[in-house]
mmCIF entry with sequence, helices, sheets and N, C-alpha, C, O atoms, coordinates in Angstrom:
data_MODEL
# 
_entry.id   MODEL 
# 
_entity.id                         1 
_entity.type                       polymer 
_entity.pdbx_number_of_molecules   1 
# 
_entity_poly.entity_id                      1 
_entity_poly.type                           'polypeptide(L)' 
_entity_poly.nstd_linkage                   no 
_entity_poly.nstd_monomer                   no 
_entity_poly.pdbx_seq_one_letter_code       
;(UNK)(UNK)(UNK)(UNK)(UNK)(UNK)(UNK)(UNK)(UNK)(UNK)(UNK)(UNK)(UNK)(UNK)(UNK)(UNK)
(UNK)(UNK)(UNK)(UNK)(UNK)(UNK)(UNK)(UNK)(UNK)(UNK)(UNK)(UNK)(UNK)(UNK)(UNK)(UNK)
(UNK)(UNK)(UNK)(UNK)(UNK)(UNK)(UNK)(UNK)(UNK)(UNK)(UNK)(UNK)(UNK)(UNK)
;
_entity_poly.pdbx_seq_one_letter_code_can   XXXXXXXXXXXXXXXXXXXXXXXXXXXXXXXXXXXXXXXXXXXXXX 
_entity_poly.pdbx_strand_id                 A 
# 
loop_
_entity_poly_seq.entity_id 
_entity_poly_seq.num 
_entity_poly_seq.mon_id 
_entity_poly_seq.hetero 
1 1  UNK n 
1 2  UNK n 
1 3  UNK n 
1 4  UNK n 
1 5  UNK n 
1 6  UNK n 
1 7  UNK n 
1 8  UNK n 
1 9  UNK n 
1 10 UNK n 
1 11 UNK n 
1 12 UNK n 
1 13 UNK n 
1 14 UNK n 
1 15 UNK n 
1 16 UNK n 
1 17 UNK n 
1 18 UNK n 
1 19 UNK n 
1 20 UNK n 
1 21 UNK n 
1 22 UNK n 
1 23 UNK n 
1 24 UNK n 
1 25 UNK n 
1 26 UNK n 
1 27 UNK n 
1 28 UNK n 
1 29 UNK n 
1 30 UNK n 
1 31 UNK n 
1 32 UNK n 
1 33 UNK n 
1 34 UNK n 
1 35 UNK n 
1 36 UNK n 
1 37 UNK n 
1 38 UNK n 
1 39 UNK n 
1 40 UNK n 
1 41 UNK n 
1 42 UNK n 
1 43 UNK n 
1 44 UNK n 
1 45 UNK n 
1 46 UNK n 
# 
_struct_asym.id          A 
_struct_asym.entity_id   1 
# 
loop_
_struct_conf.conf_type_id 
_struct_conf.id 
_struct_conf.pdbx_PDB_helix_id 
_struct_conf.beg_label_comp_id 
_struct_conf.beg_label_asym_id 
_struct_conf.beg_label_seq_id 
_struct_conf.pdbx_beg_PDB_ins_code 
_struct_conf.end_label_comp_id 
_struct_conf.end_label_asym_id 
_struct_conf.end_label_seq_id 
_struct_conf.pdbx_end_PDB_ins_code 
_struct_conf.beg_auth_comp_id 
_struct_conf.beg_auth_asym_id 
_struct_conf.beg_auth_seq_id 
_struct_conf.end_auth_comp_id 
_struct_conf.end_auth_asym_id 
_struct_conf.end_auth_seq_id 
_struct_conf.pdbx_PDB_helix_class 
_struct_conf.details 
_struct_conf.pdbx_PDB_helix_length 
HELX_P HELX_P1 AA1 UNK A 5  ? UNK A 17 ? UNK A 5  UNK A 17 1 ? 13 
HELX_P HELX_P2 AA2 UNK A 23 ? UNK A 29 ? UNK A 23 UNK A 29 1 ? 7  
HELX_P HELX_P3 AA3 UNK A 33 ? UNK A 42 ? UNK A 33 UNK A 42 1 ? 10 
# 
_struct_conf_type.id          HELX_P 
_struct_conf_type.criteria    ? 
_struct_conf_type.reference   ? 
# 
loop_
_atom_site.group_PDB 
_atom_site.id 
_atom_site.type_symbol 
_atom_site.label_atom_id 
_atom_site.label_alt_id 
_atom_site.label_comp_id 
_atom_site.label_asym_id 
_atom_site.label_entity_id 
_atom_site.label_seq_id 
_atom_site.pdbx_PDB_ins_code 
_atom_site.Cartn_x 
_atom_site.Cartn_y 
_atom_site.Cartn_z 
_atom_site.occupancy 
_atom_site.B_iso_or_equiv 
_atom_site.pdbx_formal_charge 
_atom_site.auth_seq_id 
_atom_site.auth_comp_id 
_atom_site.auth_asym_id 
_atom_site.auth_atom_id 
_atom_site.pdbx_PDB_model_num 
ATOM 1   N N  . UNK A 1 1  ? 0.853   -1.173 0.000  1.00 0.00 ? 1  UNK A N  1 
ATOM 2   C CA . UNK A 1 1  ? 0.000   0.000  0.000  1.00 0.00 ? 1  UNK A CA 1 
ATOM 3   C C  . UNK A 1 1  ? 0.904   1.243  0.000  1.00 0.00 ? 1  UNK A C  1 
ATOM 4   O O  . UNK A 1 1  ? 1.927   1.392  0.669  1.00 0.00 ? 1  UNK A O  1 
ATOM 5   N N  . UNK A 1 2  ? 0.342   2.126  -0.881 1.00 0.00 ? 2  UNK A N  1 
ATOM 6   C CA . UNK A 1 2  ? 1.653   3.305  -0.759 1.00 0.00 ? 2  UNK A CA 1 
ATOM 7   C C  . UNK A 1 2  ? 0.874   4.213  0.440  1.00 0.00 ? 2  UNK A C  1 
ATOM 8   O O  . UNK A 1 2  ? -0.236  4.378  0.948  1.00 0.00 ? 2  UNK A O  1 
ATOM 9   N N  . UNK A 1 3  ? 2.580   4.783  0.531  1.00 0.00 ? 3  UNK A N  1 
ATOM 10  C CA . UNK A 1 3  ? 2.058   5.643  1.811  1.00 0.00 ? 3  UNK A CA 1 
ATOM 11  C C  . UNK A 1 3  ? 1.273   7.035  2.393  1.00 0.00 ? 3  UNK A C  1 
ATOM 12  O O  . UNK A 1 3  ? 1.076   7.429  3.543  1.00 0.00 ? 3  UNK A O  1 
ATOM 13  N N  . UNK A 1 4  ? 0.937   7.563  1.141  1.00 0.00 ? 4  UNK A N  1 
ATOM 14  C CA . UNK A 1 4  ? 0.036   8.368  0.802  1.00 0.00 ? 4  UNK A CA 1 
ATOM 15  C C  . UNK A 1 4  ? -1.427  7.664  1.081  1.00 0.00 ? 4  UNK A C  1 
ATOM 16  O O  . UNK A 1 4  ? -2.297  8.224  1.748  1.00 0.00 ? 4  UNK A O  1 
ATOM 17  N N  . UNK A 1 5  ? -1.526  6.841  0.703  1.00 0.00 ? 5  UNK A N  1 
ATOM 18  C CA . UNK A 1 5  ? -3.469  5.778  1.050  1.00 0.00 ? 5  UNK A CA 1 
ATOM 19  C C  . UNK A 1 5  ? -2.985  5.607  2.707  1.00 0.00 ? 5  UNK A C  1 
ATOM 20  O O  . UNK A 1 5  ? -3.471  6.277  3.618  1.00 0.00 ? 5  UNK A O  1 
ATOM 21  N N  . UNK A 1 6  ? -2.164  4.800  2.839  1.00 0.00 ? 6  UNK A N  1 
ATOM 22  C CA . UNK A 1 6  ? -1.839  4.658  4.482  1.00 0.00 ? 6  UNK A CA 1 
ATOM 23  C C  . UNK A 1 6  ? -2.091  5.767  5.482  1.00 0.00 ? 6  UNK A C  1 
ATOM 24  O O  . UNK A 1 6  ? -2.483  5.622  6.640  1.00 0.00 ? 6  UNK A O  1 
ATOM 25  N N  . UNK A 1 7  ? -1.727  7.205  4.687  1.00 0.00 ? 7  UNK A N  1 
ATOM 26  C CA . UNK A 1 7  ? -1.773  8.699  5.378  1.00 0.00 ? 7  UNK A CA 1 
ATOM 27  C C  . UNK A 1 7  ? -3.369  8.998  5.608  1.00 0.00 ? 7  UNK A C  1 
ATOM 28  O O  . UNK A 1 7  ? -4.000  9.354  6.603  1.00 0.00 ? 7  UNK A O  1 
ATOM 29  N N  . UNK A 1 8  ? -3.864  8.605  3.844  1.00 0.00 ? 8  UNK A N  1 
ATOM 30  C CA . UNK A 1 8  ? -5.387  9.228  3.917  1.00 0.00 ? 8  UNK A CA 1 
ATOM 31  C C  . UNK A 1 8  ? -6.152  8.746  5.006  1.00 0.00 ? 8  UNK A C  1 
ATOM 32  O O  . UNK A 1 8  ? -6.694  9.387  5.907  1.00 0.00 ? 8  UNK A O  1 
ATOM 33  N N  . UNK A 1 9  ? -6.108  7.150  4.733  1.00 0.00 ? 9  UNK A N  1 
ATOM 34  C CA . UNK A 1 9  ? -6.975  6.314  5.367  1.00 0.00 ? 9  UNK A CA 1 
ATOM 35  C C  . UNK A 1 9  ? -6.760  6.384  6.978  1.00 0.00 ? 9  UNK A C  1 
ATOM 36  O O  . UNK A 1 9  ? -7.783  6.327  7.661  1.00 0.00 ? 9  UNK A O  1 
ATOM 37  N N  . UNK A 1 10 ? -5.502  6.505  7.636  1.00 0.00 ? 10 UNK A N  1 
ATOM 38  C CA . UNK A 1 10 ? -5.353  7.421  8.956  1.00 0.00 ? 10 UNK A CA 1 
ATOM 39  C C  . UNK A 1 10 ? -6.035  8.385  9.904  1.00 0.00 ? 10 UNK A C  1 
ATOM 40  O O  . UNK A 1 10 ? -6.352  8.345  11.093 1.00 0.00 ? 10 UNK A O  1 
ATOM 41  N N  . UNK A 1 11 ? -6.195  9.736  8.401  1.00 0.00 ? 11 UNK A N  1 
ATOM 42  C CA . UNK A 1 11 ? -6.541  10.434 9.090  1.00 0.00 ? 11 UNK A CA 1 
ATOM 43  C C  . UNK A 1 11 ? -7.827  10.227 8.597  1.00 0.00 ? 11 UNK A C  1 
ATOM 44  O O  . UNK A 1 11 ? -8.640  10.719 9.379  1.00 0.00 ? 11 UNK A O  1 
ATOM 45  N N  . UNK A 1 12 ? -8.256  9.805  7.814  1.00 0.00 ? 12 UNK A N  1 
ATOM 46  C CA . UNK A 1 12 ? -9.764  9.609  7.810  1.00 0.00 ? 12 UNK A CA 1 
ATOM 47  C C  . UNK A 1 12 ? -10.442 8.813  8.781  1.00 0.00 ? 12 UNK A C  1 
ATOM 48  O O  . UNK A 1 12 ? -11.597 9.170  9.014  1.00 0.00 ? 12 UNK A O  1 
ATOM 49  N N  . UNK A 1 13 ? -9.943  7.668  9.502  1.00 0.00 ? 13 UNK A N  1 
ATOM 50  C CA . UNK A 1 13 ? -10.347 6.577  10.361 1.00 0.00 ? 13 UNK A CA 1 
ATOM 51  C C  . UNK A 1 13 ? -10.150 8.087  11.548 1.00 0.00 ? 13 UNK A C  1 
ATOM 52  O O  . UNK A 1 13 ? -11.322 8.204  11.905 1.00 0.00 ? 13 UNK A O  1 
ATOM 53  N N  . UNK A 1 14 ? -9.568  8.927  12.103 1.00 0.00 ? 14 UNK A N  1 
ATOM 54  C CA . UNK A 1 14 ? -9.031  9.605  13.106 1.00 0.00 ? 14 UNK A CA 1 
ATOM 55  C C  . UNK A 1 14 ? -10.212 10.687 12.981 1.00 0.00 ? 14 UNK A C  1 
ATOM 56  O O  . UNK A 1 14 ? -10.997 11.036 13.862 1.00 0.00 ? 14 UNK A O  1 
ATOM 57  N N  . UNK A 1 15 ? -10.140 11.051 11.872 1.00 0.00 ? 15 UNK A N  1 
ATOM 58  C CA . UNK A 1 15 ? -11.224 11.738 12.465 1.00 0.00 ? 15 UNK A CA 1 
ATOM 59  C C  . UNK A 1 15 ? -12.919 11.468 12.303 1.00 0.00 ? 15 UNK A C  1 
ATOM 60  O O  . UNK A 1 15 ? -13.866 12.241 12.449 1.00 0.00 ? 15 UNK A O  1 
ATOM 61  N N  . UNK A 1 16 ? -12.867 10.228 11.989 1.00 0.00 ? 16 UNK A N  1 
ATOM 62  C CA . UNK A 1 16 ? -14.556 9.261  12.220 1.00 0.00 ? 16 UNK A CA 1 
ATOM 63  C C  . UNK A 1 16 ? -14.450 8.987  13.383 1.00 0.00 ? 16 UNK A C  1 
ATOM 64  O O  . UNK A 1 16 ? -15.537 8.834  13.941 1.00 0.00 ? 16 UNK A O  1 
ATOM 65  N N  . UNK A 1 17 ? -13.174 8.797  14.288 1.00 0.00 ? 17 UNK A N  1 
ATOM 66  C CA . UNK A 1 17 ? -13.329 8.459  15.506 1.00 0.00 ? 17 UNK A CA 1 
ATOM 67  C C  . UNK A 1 17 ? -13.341 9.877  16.450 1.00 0.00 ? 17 UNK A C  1 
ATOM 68  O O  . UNK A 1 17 ? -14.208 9.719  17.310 1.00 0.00 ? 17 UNK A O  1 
ATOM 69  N N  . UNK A 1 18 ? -12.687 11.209 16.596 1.00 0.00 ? 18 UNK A N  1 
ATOM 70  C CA . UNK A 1 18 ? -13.775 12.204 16.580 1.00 0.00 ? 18 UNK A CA 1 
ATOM 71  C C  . UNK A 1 18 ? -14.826 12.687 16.569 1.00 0.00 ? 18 UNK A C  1 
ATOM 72  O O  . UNK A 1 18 ? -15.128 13.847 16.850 1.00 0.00 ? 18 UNK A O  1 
ATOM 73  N N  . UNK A 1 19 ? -15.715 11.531 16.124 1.00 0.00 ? 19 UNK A N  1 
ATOM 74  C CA . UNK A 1 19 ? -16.904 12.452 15.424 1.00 0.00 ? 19 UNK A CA 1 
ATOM 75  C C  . UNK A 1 19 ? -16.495 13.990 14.530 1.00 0.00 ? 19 UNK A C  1 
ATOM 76  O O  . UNK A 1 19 ? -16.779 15.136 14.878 1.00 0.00 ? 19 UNK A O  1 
ATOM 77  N N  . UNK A 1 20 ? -15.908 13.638 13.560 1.00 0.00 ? 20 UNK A N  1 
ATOM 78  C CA . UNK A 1 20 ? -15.841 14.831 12.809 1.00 0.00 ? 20 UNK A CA 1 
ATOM 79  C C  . UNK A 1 20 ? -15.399 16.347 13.002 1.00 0.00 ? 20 UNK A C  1 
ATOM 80  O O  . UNK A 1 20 ? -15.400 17.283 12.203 1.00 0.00 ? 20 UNK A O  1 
ATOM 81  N N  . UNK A 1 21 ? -15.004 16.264 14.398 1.00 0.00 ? 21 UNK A N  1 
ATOM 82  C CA . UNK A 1 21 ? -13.863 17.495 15.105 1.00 0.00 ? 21 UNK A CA 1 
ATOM 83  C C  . UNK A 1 21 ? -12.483 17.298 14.244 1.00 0.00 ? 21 UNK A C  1 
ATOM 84  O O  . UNK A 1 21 ? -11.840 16.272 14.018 1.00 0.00 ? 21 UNK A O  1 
ATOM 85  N N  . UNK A 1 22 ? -12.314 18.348 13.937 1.00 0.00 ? 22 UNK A N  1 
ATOM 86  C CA . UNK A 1 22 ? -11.516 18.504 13.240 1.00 0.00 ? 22 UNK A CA 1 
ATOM 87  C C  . UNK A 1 22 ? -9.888  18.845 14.053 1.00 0.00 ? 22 UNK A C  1 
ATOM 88  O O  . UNK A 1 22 ? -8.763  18.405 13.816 1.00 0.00 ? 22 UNK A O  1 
ATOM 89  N N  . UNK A 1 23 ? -10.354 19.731 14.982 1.00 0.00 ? 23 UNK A N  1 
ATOM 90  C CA . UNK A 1 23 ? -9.443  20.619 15.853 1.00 0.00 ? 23 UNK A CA 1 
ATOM 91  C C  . UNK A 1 23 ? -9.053  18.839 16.712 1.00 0.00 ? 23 UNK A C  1 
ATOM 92  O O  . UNK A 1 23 ? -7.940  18.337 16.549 1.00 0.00 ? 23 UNK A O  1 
ATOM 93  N N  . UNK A 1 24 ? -9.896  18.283 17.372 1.00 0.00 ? 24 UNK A N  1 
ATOM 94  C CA . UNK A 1 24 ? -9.145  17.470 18.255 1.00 0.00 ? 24 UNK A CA 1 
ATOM 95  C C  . UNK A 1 24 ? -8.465  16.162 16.887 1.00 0.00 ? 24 UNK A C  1 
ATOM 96  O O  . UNK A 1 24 ? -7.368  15.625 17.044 1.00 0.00 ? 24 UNK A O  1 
ATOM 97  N N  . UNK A 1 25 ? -9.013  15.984 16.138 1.00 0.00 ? 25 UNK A N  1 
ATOM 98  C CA . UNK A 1 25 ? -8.318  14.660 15.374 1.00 0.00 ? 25 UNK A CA 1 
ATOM 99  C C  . UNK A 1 25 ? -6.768  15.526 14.978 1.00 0.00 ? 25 UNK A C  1 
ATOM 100 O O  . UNK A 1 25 ? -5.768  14.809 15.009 1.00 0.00 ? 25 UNK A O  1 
ATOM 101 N N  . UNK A 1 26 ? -6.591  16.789 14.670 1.00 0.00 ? 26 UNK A N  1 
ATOM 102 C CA . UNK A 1 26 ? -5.651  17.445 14.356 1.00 0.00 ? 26 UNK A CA 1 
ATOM 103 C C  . UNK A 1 26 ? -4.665  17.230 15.653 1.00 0.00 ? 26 UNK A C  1 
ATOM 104 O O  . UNK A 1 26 ? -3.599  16.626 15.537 1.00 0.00 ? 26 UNK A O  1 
ATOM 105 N N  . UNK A 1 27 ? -5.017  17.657 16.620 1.00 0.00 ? 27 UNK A N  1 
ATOM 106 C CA . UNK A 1 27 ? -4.594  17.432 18.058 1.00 0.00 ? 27 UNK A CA 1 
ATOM 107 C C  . UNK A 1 27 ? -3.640  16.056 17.895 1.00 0.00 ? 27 UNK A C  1 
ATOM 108 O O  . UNK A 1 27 ? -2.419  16.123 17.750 1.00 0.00 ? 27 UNK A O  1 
ATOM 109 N N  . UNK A 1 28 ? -4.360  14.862 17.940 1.00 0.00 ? 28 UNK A N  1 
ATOM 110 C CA . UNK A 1 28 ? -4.635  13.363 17.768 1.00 0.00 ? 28 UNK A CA 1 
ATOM 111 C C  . UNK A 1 28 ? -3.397  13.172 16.940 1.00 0.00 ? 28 UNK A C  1 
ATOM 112 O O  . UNK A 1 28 ? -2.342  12.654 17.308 1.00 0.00 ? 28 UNK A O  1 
ATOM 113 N N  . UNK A 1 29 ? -3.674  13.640 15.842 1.00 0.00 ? 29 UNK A N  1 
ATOM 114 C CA . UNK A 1 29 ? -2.571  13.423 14.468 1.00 0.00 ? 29 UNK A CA 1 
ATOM 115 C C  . UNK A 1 29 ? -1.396  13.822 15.043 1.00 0.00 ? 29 UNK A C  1 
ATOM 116 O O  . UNK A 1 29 ? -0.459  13.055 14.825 1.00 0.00 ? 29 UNK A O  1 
ATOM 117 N N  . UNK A 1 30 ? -1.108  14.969 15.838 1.00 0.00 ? 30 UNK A N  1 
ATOM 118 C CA . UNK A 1 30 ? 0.222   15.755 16.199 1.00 0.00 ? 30 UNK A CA 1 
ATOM 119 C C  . UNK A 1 30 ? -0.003  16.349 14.719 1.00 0.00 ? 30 UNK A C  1 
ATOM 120 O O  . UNK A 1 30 ? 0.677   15.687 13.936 1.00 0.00 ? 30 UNK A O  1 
ATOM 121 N N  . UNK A 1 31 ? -0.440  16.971 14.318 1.00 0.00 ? 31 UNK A N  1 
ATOM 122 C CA . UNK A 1 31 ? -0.548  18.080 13.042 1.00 0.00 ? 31 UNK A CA 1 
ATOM 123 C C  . UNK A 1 31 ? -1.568  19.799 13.388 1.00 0.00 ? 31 UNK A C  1 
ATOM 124 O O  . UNK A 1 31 ? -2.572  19.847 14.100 1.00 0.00 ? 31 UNK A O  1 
ATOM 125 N N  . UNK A 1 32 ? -0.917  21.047 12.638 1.00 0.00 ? 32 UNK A N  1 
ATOM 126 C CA . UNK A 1 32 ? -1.963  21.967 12.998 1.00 0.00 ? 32 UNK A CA 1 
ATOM 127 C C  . UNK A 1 32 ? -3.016  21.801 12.265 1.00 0.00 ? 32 UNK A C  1 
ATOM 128 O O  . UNK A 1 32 ? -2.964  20.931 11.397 1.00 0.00 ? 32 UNK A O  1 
ATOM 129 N N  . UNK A 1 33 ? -3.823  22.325 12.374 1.00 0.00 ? 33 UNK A N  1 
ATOM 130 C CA . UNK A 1 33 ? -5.618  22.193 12.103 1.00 0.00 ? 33 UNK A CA 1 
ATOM 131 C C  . UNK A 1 33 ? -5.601  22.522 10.501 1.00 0.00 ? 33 UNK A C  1 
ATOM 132 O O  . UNK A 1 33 ? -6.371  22.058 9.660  1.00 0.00 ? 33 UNK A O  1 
ATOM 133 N N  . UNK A 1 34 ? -4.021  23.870 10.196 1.00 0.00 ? 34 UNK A N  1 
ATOM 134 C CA . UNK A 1 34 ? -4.271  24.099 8.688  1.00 0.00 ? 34 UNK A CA 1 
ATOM 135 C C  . UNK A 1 34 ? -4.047  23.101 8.135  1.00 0.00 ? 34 UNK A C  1 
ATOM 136 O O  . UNK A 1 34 ? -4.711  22.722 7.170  1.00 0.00 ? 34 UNK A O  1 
ATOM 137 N N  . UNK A 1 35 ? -3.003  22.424 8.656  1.00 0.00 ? 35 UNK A N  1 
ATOM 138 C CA . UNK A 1 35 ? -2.273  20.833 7.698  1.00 0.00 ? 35 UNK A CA 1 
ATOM 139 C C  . UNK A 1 35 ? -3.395  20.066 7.667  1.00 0.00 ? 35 UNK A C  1 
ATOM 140 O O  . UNK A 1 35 ? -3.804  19.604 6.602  1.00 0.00 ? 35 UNK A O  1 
ATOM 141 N N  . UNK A 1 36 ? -3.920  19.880 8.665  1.00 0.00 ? 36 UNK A N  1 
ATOM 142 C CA . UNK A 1 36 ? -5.371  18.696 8.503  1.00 0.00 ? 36 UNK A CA 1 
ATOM 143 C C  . UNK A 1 36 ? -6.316  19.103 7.280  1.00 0.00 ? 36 UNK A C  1 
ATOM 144 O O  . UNK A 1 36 ? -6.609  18.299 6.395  1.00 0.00 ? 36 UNK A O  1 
ATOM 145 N N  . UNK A 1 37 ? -6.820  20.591 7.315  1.00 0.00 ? 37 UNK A N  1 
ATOM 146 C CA . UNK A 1 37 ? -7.204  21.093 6.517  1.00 0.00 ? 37 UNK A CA 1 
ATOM 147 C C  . UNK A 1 37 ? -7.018  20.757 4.824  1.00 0.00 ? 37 UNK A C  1 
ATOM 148 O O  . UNK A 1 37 ? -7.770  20.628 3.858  1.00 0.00 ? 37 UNK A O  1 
ATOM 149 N N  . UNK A 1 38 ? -5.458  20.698 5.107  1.00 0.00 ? 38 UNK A N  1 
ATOM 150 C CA . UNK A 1 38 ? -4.401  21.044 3.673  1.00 0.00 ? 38 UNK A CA 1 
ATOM 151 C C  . UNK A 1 38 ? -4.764  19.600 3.177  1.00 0.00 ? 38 UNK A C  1 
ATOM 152 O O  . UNK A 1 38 ? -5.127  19.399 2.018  1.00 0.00 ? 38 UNK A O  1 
ATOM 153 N N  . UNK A 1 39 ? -4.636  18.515 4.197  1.00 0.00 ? 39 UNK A N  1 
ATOM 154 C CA . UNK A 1 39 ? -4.424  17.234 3.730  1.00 0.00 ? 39 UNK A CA 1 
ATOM 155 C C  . UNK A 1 39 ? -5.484  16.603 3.637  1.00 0.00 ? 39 UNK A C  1 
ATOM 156 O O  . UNK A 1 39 ? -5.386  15.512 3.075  1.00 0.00 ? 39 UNK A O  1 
ATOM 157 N N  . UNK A 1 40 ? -7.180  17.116 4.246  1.00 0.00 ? 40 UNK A N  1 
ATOM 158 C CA . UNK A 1 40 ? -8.327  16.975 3.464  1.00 0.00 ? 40 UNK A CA 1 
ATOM 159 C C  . UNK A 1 40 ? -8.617  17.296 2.559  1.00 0.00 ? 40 UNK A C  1 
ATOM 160 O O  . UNK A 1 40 ? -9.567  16.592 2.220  1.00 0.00 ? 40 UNK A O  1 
ATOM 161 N N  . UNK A 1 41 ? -8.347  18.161 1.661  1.00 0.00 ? 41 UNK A N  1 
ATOM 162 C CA . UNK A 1 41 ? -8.657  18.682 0.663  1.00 0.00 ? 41 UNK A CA 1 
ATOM 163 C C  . UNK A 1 41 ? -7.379  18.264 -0.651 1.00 0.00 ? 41 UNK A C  1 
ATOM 164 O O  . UNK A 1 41 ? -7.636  18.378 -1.850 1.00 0.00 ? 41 UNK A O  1 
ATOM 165 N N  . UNK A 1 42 ? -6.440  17.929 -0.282 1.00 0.00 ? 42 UNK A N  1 
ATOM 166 C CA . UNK A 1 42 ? -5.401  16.728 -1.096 1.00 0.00 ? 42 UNK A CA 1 
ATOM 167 C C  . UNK A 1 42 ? -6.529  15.492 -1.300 1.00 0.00 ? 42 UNK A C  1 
ATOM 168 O O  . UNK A 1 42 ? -7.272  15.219 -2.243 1.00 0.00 ? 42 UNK A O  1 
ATOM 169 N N  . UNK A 1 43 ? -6.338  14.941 -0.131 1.00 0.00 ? 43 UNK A N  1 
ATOM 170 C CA . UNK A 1 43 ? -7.192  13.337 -0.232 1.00 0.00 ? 43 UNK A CA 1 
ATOM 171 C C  . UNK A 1 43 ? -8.382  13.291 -0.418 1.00 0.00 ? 43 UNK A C  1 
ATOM 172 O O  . UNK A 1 43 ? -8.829  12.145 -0.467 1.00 0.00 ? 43 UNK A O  1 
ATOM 173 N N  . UNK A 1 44 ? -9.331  14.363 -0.587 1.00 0.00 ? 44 UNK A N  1 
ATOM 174 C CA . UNK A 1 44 ? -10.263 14.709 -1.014 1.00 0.00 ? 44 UNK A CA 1 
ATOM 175 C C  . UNK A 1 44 ? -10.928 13.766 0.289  1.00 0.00 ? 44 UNK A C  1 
ATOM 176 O O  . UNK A 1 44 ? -11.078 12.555 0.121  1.00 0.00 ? 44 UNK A O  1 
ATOM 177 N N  . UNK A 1 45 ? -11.218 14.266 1.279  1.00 0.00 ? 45 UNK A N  1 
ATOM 178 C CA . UNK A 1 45 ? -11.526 13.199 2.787  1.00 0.00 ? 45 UNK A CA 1 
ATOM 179 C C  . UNK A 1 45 ? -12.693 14.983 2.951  1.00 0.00 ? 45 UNK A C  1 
ATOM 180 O O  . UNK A 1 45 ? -12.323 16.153 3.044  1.00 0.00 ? 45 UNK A O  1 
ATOM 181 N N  . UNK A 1 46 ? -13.762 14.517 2.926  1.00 0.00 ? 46 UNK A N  1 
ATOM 182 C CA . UNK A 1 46 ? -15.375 15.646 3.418  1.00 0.00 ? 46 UNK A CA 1 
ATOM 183 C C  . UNK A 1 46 ? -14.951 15.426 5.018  1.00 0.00 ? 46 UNK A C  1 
ATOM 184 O O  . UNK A 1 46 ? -15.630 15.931 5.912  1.00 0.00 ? 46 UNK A O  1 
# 
């Protein structure tokens, strides 16, 4: 699996387990809220 799908699927599982907070899965990740941002809209992750 490349590591880009490994990344998406991460933070996508991270923040379903959130409930869709963005600010705490960002938290979670160790990333700021813009990068989470940056890297939803890369992986195309709603």
């Amino acid at each position: 699996m490349p590591m880009a799908e490994v990344e998406r699927t991460h933070i996508a599982g991270t923040l379903r387990m959130m409930g869709g907070n963005r600010e705490k899965a960002a938290k979670l990740l160790g990333m700021g809220l813009r990068t989470l941002y940056r890297k939803l809209n890369q992986y195309g992750i709603r």
